[in-house]
BALOBA-1460 file (C-alpha; in Angstrom, 3 decimals):
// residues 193
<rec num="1" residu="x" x="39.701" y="26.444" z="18.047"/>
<rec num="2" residu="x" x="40.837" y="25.392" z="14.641"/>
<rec num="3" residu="x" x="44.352" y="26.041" z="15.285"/>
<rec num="4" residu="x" x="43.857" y="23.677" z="18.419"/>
<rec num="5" residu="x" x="42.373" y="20.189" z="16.257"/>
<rec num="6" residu="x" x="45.322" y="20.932" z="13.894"/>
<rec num="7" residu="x" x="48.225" y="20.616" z="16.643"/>
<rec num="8" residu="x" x="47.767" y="16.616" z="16.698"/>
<rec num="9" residu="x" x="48.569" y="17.059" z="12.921"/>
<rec num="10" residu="x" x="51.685" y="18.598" z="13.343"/>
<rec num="11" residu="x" x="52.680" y="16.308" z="16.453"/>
<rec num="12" residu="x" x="52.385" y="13.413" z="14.026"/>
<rec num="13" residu="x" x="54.483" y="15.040" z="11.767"/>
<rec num="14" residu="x" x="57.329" y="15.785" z="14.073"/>
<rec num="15" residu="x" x="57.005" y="12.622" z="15.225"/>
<rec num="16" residu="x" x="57.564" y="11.105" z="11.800"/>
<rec num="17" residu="x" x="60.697" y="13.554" z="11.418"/>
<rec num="18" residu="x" x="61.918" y="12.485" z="14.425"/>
<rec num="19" residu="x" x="62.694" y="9.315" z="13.492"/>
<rec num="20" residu="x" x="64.024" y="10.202" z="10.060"/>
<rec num="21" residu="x" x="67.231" y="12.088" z="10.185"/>
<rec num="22" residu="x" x="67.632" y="12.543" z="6.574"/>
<rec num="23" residu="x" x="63.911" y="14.444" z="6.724"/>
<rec num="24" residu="x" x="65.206" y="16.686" z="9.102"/>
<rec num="25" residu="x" x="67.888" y="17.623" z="7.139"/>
<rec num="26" residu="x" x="66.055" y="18.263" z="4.287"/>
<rec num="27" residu="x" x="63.887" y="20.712" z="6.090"/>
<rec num="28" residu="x" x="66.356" y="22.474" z="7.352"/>
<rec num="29" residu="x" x="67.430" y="23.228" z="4.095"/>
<rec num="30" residu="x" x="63.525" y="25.405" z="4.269"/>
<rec num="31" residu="x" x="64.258" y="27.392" z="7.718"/>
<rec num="32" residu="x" x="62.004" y="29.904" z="8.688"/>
<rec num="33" residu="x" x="59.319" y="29.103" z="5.439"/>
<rec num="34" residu="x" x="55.889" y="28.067" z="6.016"/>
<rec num="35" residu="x" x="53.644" y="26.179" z="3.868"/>
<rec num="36" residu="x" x="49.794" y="26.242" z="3.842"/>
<rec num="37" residu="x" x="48.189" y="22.912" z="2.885"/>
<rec num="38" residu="x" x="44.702" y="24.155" z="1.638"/>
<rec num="39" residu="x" x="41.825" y="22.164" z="1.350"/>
<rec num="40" residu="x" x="39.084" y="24.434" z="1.462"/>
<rec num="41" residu="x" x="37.217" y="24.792" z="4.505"/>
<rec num="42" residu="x" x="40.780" y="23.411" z="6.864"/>
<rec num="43" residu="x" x="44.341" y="25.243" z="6.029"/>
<rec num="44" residu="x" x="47.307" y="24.137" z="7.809"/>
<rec num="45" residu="x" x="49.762" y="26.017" z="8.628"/>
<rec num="46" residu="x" x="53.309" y="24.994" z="9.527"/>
<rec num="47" residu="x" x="56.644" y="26.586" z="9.429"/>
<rec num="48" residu="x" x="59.752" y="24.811" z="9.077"/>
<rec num="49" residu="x" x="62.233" y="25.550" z="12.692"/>
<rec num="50" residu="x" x="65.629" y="25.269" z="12.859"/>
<rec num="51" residu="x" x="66.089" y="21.707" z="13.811"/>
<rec num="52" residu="x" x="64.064" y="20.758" z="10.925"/>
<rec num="53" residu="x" x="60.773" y="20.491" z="12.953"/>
<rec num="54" residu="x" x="57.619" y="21.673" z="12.035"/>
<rec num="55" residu="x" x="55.451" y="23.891" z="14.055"/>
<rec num="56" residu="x" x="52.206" y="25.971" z="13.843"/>
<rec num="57" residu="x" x="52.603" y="29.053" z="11.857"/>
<rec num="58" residu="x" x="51.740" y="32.504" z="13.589"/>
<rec num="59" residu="x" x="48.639" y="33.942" z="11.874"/>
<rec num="60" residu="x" x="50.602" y="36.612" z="10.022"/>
<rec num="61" residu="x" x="53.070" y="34.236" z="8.706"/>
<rec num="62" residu="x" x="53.189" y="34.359" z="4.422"/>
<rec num="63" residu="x" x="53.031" y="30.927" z="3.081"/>
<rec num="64" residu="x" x="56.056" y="30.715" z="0.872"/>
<rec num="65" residu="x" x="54.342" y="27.693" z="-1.356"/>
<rec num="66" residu="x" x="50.761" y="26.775" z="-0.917"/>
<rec num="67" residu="x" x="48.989" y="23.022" z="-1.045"/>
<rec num="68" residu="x" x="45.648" y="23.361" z="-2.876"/>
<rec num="69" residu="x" x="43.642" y="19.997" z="-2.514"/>
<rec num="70" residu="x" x="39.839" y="18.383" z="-2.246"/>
<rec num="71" residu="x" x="39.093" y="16.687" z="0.865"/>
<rec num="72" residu="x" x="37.537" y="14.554" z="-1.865"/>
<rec num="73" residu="x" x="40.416" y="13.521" z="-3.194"/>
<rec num="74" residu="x" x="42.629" y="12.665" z="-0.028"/>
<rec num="75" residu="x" x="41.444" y="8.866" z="-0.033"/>
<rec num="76" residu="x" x="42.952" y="8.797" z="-3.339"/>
<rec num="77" residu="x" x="45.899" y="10.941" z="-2.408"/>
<rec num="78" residu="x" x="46.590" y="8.707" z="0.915"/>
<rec num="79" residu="x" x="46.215" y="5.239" z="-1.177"/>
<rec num="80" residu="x" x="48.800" y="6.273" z="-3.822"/>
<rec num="81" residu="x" x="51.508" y="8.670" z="-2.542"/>
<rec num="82" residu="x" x="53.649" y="8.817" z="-5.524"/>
<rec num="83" residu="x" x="50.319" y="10.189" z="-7.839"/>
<rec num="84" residu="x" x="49.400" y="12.396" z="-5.062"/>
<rec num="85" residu="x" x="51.013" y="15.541" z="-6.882"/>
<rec num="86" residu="x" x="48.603" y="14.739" z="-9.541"/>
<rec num="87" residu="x" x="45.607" y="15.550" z="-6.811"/>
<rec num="88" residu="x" x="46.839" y="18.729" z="-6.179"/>
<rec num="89" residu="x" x="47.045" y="22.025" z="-7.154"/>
<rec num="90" residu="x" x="50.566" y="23.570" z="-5.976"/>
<rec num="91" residu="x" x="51.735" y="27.448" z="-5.994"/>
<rec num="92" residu="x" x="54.839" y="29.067" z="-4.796"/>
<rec num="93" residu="x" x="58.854" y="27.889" z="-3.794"/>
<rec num="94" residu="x" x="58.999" y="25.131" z="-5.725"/>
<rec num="95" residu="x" x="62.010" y="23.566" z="-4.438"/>
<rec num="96" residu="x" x="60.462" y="24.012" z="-1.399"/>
<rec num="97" residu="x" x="57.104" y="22.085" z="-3.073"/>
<rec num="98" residu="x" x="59.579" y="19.389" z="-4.379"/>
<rec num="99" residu="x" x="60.594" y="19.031" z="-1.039"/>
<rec num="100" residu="x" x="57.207" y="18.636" z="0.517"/>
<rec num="101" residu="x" x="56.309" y="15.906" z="-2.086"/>
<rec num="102" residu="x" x="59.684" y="13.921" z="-1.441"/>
<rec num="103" residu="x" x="58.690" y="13.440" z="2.410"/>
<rec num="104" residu="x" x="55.157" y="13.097" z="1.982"/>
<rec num="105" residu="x" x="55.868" y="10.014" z="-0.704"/>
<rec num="106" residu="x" x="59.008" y="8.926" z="1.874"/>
<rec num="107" residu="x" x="58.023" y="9.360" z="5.355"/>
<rec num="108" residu="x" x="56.361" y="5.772" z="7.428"/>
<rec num="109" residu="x" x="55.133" y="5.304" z="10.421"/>
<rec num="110" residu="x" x="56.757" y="2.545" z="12.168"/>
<rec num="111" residu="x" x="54.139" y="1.184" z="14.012"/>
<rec num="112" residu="x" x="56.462" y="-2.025" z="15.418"/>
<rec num="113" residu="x" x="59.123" y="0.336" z="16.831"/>
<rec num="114" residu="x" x="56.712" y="2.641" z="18.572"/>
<rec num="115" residu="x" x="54.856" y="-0.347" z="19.650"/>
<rec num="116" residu="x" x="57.852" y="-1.827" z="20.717"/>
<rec num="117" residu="x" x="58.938" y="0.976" z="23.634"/>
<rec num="118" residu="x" x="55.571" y="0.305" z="25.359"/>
<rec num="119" residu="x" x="55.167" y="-3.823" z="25.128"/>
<rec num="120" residu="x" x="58.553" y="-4.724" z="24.052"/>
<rec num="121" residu="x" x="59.691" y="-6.055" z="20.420"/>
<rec num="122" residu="x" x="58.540" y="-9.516" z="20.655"/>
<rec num="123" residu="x" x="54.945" y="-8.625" z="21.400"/>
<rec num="124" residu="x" x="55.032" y="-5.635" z="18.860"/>
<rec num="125" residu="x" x="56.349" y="-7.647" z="16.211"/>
<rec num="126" residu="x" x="53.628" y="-10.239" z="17.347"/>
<rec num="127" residu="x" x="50.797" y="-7.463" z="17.351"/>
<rec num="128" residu="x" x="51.922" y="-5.801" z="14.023"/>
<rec num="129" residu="x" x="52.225" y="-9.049" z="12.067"/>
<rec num="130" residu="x" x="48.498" y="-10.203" z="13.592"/>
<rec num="131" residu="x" x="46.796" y="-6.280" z="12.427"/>
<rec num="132" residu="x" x="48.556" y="-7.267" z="8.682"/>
<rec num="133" residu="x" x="46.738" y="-10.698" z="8.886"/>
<rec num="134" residu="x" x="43.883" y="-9.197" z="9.747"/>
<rec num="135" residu="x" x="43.465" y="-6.630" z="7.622"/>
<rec num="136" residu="x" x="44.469" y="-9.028" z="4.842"/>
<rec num="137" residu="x" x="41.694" y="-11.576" z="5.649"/>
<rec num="138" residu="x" x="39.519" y="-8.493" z="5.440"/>
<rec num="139" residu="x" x="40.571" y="-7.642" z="2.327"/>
<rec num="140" residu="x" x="40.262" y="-11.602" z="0.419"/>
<rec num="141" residu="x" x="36.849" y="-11.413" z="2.369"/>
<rec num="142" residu="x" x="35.870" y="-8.856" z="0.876"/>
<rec num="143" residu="x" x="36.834" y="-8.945" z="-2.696"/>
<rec num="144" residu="x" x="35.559" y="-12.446" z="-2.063"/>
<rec num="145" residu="x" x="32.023" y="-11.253" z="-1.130"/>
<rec num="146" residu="x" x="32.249" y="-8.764" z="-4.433"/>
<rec num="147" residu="x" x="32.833" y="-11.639" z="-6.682"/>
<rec num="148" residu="x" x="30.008" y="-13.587" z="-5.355"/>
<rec num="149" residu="x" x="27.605" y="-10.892" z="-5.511"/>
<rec num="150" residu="x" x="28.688" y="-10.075" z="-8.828"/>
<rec num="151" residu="x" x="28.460" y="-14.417" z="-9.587"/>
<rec num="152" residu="x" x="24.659" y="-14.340" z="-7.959"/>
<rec num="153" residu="x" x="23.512" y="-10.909" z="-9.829"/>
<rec num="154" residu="x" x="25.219" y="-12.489" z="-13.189"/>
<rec num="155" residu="x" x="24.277" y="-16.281" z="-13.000"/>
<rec num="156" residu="x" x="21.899" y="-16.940" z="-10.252"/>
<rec num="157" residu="x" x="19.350" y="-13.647" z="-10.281"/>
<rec num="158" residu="x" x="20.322" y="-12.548" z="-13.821"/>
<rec num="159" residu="x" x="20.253" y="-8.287" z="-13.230"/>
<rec num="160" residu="x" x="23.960" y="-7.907" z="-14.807"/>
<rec num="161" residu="x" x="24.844" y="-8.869" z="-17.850"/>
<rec num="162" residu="x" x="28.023" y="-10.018" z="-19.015"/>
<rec num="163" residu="x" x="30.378" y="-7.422" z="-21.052"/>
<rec num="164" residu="x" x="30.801" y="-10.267" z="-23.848"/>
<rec num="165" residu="x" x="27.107" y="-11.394" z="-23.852"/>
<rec num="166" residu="x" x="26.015" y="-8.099" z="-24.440"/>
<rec num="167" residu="x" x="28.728" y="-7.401" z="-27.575"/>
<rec num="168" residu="x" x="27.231" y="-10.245" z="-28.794"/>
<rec num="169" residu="x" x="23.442" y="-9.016" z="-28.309"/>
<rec num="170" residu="x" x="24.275" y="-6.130" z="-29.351"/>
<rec num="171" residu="x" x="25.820" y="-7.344" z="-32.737"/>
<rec num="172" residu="x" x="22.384" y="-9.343" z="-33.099"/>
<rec num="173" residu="x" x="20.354" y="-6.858" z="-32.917"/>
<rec num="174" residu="x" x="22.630" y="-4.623" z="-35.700"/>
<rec num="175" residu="x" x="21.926" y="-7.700" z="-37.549"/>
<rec num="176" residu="x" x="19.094" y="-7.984" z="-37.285"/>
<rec num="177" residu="x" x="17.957" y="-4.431" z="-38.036"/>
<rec num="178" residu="x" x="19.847" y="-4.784" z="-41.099"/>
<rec num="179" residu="x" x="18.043" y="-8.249" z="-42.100"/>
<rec num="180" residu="x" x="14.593" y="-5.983" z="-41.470"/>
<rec num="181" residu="x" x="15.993" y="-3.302" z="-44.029"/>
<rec num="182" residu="x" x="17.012" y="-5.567" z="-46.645"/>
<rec num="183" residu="x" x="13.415" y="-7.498" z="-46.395"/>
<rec num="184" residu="x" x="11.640" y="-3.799" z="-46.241"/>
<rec num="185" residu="x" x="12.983" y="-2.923" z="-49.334"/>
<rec num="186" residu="x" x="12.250" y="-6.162" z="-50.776"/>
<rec num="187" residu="x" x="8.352" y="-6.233" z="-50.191"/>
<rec num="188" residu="x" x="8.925" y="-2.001" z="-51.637"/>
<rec num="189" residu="x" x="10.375" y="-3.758" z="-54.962"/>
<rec num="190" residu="x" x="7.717" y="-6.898" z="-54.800"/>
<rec num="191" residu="x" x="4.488" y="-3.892" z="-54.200"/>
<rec num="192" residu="x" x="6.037" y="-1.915" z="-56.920"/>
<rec num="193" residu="x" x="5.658" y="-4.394" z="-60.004"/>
């Protein structure tokens, strides 16, 4: 049952290879070797074809380098492609590894050209352009709504407080404990004579 959720994976792959000629080749370069992308309670398997596909590797395949990661971490690891190695925890064929990491950092999904074989380029040029508008309003609106929160919890309904307000309340109160010492040992000297 596994094996059948993780067959859309490896369409999406293919289909990302597909349009990449130069990924292809690369894998090619990796024939016959599977890698196992680990991340605890899912593994995906895929071995590399002769065309430079991918496919689903046969359950007695040996991975020749494995993928540890956290499902955790795969926000992180999808939001910053380049540190994604750093996320990971990577054993086996190496070049092969290297490899991996160069596509996975490379590899886009054109959206607009897909788009574009079902509506036509105008309109998918048209629909892609409106989803990046929208989904940068949604991003000003919300870093927008995060600032005044912060602006309301800070000024308005003081609960925050200010990194520089507290340095300086902080630097009081030092201060002030000192001031206390220096007048405690004072009134010692003054009930001493």
């Amino acid at each position: 049952m596994l094996s059948s959720l993780l067959r859309p994976a490896t369409a999406v792959i293919n289909h990302l290879l597909a349009q990449e000629p130069w990924a292809q080749a690369k894998l090619i370069a990796h024939r016959d070797k599977t890698a196992c992308i680990d991340a605890g309670v899912v593994q995906l398997m895929l071995t590399v074809t002769g065309d430079g596909f991918l496919k689903n590797a046969d359950d007695n395949a040996v991975p020749a380098v494995t993928i540890h990661l956290k499902l955790s971490d795969l926000p992180l690891i999808l939001a910053n492609r380049e540190r994604a190695v750093s996320y990971v925890r990577i054993e086996g064929d190496a070049d092969f590894a290297n490899a991996i990491s160069q596509l996975s950092q490379s590899l886009r999904w054109e959206a607009e050209e897909d788009l574009g074989k079902v509506v036509g380029d105008i309109a998918a040029t048209r629909i892609v352009s409106g989803a990046k508008s929208i989904a940068a309003a949604a991003q000003t609106t919300q870093k927008q709504l995060a600032e005044n929160v912060a602006e309301y919890f800070l000024e308005e309904q003081p609960m925050l407080i200010r990194p520089h307000v507290m340095s300086e309340f902080s630097s009081e109160v030092v201060k002030l404990r000192d001031d206390l010492e220096r007048l405690s040992k004072r009134i010692e000297k003054l009930e001493r004579r």
